[in-house]
C-alpha positions as CSV (number, residue, x, y, z in Angstrom):
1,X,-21.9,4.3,-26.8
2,X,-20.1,1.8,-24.5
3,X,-21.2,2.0,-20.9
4,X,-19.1,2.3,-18.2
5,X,-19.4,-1.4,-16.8
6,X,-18.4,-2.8,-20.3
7,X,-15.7,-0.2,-20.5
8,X,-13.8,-1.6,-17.1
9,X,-14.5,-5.1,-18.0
10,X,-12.7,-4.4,-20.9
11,X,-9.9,-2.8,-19.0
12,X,-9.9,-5.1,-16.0
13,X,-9.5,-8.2,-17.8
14,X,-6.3,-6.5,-19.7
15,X,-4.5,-6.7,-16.1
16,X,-1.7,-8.7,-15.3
17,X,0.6,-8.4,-12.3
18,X,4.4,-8.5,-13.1
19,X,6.3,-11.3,-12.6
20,X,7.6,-11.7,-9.4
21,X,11.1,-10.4,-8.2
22,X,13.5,-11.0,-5.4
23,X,14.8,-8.2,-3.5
24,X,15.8,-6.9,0.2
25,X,14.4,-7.4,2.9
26,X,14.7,-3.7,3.3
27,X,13.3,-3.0,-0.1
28,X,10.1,-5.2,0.4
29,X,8.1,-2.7,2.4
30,X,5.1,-2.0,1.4
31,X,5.1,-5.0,-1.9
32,X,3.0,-8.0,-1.7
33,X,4.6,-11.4,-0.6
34,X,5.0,-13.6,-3.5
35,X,6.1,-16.9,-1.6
36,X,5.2,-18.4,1.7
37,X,8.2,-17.9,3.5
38,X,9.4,-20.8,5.5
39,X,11.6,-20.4,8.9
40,X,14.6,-22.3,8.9
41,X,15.7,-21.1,12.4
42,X,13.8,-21.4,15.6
43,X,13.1,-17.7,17.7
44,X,13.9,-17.2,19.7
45,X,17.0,-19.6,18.9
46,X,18.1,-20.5,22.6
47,X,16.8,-20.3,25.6
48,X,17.2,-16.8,27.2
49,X,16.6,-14.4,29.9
50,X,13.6,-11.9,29.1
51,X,14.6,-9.7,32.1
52,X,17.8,-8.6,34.1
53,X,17.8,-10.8,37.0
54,X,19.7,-13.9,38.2
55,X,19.1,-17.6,36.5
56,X,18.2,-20.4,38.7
57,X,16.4,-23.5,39.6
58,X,12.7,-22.7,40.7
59,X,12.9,-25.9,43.1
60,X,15.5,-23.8,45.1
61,X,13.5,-21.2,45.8
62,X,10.5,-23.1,47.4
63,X,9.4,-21.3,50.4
64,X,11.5,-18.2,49.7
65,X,9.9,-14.8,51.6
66,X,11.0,-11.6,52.9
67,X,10.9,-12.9,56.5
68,X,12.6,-16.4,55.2
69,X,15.0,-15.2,52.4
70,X,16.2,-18.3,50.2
71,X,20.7,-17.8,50.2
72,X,22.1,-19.0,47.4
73,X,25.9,-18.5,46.0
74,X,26.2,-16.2,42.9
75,X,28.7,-18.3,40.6
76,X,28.5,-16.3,37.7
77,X,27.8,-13.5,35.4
78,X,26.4,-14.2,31.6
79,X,26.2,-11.3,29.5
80,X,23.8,-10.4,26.5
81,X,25.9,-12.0,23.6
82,X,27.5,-14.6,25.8
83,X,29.2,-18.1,23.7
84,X,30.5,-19.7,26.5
85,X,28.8,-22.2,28.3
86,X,28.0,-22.5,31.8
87,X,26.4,-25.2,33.9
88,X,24.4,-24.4,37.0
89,X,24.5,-26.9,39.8
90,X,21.3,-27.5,42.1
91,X,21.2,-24.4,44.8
92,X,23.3,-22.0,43.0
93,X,22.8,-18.9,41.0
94,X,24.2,-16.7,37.9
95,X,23.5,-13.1,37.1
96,X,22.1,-12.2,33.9
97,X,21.5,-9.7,32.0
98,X,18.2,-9.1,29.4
99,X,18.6,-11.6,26.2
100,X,21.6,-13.9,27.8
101,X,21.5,-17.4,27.2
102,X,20.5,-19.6,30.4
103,X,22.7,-22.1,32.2
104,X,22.2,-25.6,32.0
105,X,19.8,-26.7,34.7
106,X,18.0,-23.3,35.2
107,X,14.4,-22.7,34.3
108,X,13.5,-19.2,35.7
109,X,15.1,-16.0,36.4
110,X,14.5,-13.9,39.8
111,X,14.2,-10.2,38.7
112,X,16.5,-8.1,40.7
113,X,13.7,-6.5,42.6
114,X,13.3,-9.6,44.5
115,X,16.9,-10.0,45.7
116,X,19.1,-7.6,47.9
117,X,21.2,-7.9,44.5
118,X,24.1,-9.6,45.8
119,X,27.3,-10.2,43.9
120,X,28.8,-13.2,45.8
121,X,26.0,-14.4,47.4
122,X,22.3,-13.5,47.0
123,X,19.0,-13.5,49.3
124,X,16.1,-14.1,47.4
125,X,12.7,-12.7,48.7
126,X,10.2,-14.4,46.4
127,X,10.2,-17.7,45.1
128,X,9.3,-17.9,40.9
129,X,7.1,-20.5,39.1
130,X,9.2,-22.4,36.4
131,X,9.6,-20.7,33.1
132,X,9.5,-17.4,34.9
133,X,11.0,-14.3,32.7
134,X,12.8,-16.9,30.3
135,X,11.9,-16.8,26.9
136,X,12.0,-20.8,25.7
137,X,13.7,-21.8,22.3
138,X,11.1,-21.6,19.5
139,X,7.9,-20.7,21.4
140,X,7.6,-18.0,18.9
141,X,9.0,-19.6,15.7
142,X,9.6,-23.1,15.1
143,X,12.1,-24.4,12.3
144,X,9.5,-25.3,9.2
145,X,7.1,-22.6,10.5
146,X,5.6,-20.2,7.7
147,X,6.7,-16.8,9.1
148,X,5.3,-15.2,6.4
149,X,2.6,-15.7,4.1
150,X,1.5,-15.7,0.2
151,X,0.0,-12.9,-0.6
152,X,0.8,-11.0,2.6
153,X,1.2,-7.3,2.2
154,X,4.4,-6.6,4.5
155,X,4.8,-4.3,6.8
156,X,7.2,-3.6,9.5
157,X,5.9,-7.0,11.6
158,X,6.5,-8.8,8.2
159,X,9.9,-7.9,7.8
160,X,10.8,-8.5,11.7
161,X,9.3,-12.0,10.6
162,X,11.3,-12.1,7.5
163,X,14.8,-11.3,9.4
164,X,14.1,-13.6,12.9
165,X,13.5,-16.6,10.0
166,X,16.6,-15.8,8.7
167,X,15.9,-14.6,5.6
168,X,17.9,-11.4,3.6
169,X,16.1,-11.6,0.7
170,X,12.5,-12.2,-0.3
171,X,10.7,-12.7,-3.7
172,X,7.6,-10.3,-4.1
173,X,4.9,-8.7,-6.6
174,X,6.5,-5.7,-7.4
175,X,4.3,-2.4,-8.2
176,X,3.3,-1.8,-11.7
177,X,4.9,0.6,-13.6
178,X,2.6,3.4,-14.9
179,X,3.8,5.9,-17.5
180,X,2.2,9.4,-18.5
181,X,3.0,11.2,-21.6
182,X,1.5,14.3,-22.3
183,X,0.4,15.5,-25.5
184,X,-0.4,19.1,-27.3
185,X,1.4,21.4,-29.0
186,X,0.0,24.5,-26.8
187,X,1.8,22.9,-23.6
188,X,5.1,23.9,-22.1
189,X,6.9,22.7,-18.9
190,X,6.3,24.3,-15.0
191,X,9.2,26.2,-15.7
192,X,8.7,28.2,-18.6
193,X,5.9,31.3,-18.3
194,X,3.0,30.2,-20.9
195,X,2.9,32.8,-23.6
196,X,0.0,33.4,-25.8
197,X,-2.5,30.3,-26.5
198,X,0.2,28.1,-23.8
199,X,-0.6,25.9,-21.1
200,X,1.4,24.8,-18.3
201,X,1.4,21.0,-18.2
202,X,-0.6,19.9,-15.1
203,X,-2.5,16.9,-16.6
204,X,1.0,14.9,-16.8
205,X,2.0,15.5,-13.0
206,X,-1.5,14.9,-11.8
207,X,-1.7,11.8,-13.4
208,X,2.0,10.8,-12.3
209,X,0.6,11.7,-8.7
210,X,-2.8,9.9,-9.0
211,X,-0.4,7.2,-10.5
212,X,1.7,7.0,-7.2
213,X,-0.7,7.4,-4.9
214,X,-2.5,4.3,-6.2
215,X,-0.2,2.5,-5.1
216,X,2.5,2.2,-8.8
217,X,5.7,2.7,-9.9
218,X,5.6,6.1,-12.1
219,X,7.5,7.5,-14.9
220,X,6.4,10.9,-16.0
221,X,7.5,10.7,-19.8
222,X,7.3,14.6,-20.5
223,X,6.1,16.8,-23.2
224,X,5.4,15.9,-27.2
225,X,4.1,17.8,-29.5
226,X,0.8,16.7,-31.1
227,X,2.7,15.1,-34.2
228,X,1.4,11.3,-34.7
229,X,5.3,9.8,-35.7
230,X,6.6,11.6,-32.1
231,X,3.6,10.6,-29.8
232,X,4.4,7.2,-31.4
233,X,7.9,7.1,-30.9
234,X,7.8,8.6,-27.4
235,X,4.8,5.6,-26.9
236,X,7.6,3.1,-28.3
237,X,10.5,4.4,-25.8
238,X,7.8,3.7,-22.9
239,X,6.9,0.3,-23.8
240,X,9.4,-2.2,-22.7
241,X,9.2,0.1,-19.7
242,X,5.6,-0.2,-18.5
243,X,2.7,-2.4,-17.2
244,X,0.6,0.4,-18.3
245,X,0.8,3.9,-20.4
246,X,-1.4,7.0,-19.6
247,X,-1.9,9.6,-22.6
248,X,-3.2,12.8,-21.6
249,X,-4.5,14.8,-24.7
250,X,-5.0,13.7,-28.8
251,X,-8.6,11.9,-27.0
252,X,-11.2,13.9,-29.0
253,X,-11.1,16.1,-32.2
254,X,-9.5,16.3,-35.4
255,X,-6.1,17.5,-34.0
256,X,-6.3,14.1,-32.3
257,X,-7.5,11.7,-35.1
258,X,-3.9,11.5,-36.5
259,X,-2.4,10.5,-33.6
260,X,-4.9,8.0,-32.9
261,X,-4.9,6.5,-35.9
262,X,-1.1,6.0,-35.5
263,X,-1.5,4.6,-32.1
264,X,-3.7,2.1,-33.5
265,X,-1.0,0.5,-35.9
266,X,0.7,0.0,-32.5
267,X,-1.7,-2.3,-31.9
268,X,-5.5,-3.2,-30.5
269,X,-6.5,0.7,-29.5
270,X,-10.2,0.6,-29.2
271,X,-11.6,4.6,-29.8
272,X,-14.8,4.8,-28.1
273,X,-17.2,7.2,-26.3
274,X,-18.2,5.8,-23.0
275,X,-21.6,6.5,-21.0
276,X,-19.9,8.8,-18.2
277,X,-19.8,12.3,-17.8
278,X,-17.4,14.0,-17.8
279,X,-15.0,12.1,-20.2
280,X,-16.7,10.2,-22.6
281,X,-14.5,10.3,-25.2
282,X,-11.4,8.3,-24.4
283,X,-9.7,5.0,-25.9
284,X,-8.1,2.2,-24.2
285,X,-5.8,-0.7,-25.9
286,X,-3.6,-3.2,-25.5
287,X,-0.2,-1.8,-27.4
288,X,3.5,-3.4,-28.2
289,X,4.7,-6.5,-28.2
290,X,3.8,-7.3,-24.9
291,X,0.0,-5.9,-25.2
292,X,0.5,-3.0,-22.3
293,X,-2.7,-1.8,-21.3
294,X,-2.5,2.1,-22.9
295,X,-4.8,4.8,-21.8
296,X,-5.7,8.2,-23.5
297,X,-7.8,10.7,-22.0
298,X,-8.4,14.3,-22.6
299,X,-6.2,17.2,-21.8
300,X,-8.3,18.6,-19.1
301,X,-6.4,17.9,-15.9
302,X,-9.6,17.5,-13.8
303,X,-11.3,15.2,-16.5
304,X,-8.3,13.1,-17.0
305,X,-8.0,12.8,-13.1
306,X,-11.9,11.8,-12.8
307,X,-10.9,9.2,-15.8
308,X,-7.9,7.7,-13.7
309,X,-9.6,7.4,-10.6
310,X,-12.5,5.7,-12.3
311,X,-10.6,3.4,-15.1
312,X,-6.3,3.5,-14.4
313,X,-7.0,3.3,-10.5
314,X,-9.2,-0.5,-10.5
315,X,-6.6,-1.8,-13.1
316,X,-3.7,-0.8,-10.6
317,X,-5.1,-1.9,-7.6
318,X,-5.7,-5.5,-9.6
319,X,-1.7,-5.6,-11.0
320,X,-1.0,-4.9,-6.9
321,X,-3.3,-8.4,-6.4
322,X,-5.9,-6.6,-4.8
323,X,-8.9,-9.3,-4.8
324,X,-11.0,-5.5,-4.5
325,X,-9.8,-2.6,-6.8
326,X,-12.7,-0.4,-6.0
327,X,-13.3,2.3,-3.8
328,X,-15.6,1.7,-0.4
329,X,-19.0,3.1,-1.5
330,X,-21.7,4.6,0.9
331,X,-25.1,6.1,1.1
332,X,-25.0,9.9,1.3
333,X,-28.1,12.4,1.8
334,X,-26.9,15.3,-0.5
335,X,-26.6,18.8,1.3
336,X,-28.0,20.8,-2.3
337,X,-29.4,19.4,-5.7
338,X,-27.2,18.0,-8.2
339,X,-28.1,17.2,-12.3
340,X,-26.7,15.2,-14.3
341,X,-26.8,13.7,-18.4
342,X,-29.3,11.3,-19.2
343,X,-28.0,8.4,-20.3
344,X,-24.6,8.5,-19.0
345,X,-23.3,7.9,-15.6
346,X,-22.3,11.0,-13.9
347,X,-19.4,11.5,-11.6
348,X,-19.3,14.4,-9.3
349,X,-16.4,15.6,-6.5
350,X,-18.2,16.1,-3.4
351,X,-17.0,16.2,0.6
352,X,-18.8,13.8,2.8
353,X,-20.0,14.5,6.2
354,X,-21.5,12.8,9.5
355,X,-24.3,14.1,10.8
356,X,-23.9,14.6,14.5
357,X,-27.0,13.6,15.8
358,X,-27.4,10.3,14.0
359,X,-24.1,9.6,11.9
360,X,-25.5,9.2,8.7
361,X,-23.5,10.6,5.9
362,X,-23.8,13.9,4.0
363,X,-22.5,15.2,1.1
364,X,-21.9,18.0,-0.2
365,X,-21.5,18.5,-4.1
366,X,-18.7,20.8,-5.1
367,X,-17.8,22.6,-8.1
368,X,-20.7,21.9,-10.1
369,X,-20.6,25.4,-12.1
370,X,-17.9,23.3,-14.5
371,X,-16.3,19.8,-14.8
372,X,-13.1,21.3,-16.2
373,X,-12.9,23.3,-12.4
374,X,-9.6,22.7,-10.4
375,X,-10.0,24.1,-7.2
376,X,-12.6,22.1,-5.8
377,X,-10.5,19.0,-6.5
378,X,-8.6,19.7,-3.4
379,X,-11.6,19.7,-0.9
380,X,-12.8,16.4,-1.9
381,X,-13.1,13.5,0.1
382,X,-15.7,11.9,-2.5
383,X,-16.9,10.7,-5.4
384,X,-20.9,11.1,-6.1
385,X,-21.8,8.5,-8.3
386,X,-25.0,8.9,-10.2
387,X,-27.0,6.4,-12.0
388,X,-27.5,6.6,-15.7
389,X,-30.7,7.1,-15.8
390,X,-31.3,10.7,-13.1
391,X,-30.9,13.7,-14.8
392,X,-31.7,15.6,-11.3
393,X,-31.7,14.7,-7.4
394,X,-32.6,16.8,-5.5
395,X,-31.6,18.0,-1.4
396,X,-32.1,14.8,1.0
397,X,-32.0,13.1,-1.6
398,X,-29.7,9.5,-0.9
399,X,-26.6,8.4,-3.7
400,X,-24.3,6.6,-3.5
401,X,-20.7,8.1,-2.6
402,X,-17.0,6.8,-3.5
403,X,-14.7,7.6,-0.5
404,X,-11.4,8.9,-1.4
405,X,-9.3,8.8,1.8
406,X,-6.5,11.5,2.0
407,X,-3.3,10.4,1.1
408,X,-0.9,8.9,3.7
């Protein structure tokens, strides 16, 4: 029996993030930055007024006061958008308005609120310091700048960056694409009423979800029956497809051999049983032409979403070029005793607390009556993680604790 540390270094060393691909600006969000990106533009690209005021020389204003009002001529009017140029002479003044390009000659803008905002001519109350509510050429960005960075997840700020530098396009990591095929004869779609010995398919949209959530680019395959040549051929439509393939049932059992063995001749599928609990029986390989990583995991939804979360999620997060792909991990006293198999690592939902009075965590084991249990899925905000070698822990006792975060 493999253990679970071999198992993901197995898996982990199977990723590989797609090749990079150039795409909108608006499309980027969200995608890691596959290229520093250099400005070819300064920003702001002239010099401009940051406030609605009037543009003049500071040296004209020396002395200025309420009692001993500076009079200067208003000459002009430069609006937001402005092309034409305008010169300022020493002891004159222009209006303009927020974002308008200066005049020649003037470095600093009065605000309005310290003038009696005249048209033709203007009394100003308070001198300004030089510089003064102008924003200068390229004191944010200069030409040759990096605006944005390798590697650089981007965000709104990162594409603000991307348009001021005067680019449209931009090449990035794009997400993986994950694809989950269920399998099993006794399954029908949402929309059909199970009859007799039926099950709805959960374990495909789950996984689709878990899929997305981590951060991937999903394609939920749909139904096949649990006949080897159509699990293969639905496998085969997938492939040129996907940077990995998720198969929920055919993991354990003789209905499964078949198909297994027929996965194999797809290429390297390793059928294991790994130290964990639940889920140890499982198989992972690398299958097609181009070796995609290909997952299959038993039919239980809740197993196959432990499985994911433990095994698909890491590999996902590493395609993404997370230097990380794990969960953050902390130290919980649990709330009421947990077991566990000896010799396997056990994995347990849970919902973690602070403790007022000091802040140390808590948590609080859920649906321990059956790993195959649903419902408590919902209320988790944890993973309880316990060693391979505890078969019971018991109240106070510390573990260790995955935190999953709620969705966003």
């Amino acid at each position: 029996m493999r253990t679970v540390d071999e198992q993901l270094e197995r898996i982990l060393s199977a990723a590989v993030r797609p090749a990079p691909v150039r795409v909108a600006i608006s499309d980027a969000h969200g995608l890691r930055c596959a290229e520093d990106v250099v400005s070819s533009r300064p920003l702001p690209g002239f010099d401009q007024a940051a406030i609605e005021g009037y543009a003049v020389r500071s040296v004209d204003l020396v002395g200025a006061s309420v009692s001993d009002p500076v009079s200067l001529p208003v000459v002009g009017e430069i609006p937001a958008g402005s092309r034409q140029p305008l010169r300022l002479q020493p002891g004159q003044a222009v209006r303009v308005a927020t974002g308008a390009p200066l005049p020649t000659l003037a470095d600093a803008v009065v605000p309005v609120a310290n003038t009696d905002a005249g048209t033709a001519r203007l009394d100003i109350h308070q001198g300004v310091p030089s510089a003064a509510f102008v924003r200068r050429i390229g004191e944010d960005v200069q030409p040759g700048d990096v605006a944005v960075r390798r590697d650089t997840v981007i965000g709104a700020a990162q594409v603000a960056m991307l348009a001021a530098a005067g680019r449209d396009k931009v090449l990035v990591h794009p997400k993986p694409r994950v694809s989950v095929i269920s399998v099993g004869d006794e399954l029908v779609e949402l929309a059909r009423t199970p009859g007799a010995g039926q099950l709805a398919d959960v374990c495909s949209h789950a996984l689709t979800a878990a899929a997305r959530e981590a951060g991937a680019e999903t394609a939920r395959a749909g139904l096949v029956r649990g006949d080897a040549r159509e699990v293969c051929a639905a496998l085969q439509d997938r492939l040129p497809f996907s940077d990995v393939i998720v198969v929920c049932g055919a993991a354990g059992g003789s209905a499964g051999a078949e198909v297994r063995s027929a996965l194999a001749g797809l290429g390297d599928l390793d059928i294991t049983r790994v130290a964990m609990h639940p889920g140890s029986t499982q198989a992972f390989g690398r299958l097609g032409p181009d070796a995609v990583p290909t997952f299959v995991f038993p039919s239980y939804p809740a197993t196959a979403l432990l499985l994911f979360e433990v095994l698909v999620r890491p590999l996902v997060r590493l395609a993404l070029g997370r230097t990380d792909p794990y969960r953050r991990m902390v130290s919980a006293r649990l709330t009421s005793p947990v077991v566990s198999v000896k010799g396997r690592r056990g994995y347990l939902r849970g919902r973690l607390l602070r403790e007022e009075a000091t802040g140390d965590y808590l948590v609080q084991p859920l649906g321990t009556s059956g790993t195959h249990l649903l419902s408590s899925i919902g209320e988790a905000n944890g993973l309880i993680v316990l060693p391979e070698d505890l078969t019971e822990a018991t109240v106070d006792e510390q573990v260790s604790v995955a935190f999953l975060p709620a969705p966003h």
